[in-house]
C-alpha positions as CSV (number, residue, x, y, z in Angstrom):
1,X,65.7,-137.0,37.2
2,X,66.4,-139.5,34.2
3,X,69.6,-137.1,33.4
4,X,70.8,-137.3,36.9
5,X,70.6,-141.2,36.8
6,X,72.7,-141.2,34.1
7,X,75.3,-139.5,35.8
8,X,75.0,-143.1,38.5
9,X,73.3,-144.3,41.7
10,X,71.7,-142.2,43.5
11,X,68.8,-142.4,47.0
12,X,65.5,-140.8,46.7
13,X,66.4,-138.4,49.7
14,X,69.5,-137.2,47.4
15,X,67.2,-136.9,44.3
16,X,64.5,-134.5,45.6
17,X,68.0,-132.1,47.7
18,X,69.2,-131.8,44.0
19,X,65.5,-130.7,41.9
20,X,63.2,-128.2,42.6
21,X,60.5,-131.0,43.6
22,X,59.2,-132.6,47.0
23,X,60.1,-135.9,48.4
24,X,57.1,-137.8,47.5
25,X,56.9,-136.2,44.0
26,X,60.2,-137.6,43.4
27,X,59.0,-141.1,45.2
28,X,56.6,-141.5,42.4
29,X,58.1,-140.8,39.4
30,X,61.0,-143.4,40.4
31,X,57.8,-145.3,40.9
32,X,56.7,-144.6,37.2
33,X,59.9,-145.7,35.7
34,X,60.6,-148.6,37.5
35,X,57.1,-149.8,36.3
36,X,58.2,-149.4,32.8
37,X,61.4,-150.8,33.4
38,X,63.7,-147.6,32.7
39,X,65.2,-147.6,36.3
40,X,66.0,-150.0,39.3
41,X,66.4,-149.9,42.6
42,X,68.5,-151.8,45.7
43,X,68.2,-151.4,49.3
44,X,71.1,-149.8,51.2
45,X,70.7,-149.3,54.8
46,X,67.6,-147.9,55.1
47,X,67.8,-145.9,51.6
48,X,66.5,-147.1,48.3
49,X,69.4,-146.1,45.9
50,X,67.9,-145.9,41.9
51,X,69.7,-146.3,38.7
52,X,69.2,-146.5,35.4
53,X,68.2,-150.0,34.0
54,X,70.5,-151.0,30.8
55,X,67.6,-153.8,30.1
56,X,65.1,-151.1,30.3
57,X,67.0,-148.5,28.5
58,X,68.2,-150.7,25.6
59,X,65.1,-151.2,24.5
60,X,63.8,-148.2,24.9
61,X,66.3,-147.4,22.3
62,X,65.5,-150.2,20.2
63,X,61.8,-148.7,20.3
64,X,62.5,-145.2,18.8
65,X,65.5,-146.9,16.5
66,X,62.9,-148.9,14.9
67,X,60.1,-146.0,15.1
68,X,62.7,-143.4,13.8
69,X,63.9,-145.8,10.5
70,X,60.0,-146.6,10.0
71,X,59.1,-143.2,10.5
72,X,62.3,-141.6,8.0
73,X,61.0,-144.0,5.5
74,X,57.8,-142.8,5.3
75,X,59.2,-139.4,5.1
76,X,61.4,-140.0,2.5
77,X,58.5,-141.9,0.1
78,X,56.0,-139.3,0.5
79,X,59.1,-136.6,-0.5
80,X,59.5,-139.0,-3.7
81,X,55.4,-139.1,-4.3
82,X,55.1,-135.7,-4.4
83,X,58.6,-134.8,-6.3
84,X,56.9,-137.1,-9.0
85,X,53.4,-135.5,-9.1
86,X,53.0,-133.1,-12.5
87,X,52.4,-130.1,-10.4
88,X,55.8,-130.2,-8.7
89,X,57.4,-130.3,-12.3
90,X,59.0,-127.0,-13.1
């Protein structure tokens, strides 16, 4: 569903036609991520048309970026730790 709204706008009626789930499922997972702010959603007509959110999205991306560089540097001292322990010596 995320994938598909990357590909642009699209109604909730359209979603659930194009994945193997019901109506309502898909009705509340849009529900879920416009909560955490990853999609958005406009009235046309009668339909609700969703898309992604570049607000949400961004820093979602900014999340993992920081959680990925924090994480890598762990990584990276505990490689270094252990690479200077006596038993690693060969």
């Amino acid at each position: 569903m995320f994938e598909r709204l990357g590909q642009g706008p699209c109604a909730v009626g359209e979603l659930a036609g194009e994945l193997p789930v019901s109506r309502p499922a898909v009705s509340q997972h849009l529900k879920v991520l416009k909560a955490a702010g990853l999609v958005r959603d406009r009235a046309v007509g009668t339909r609700r048309v969703y898309s992604l959110d570049p607000v949400g999205i961004d820093a979602l991306r900014a999340y993992f970026t920081h959680f990925w560089s924090t994480a890598l540097s762990a990584f990276r001292d505990e490689v270094n730790r252990q690479a200077s322990t006596p038993e690693h010596d060969t």
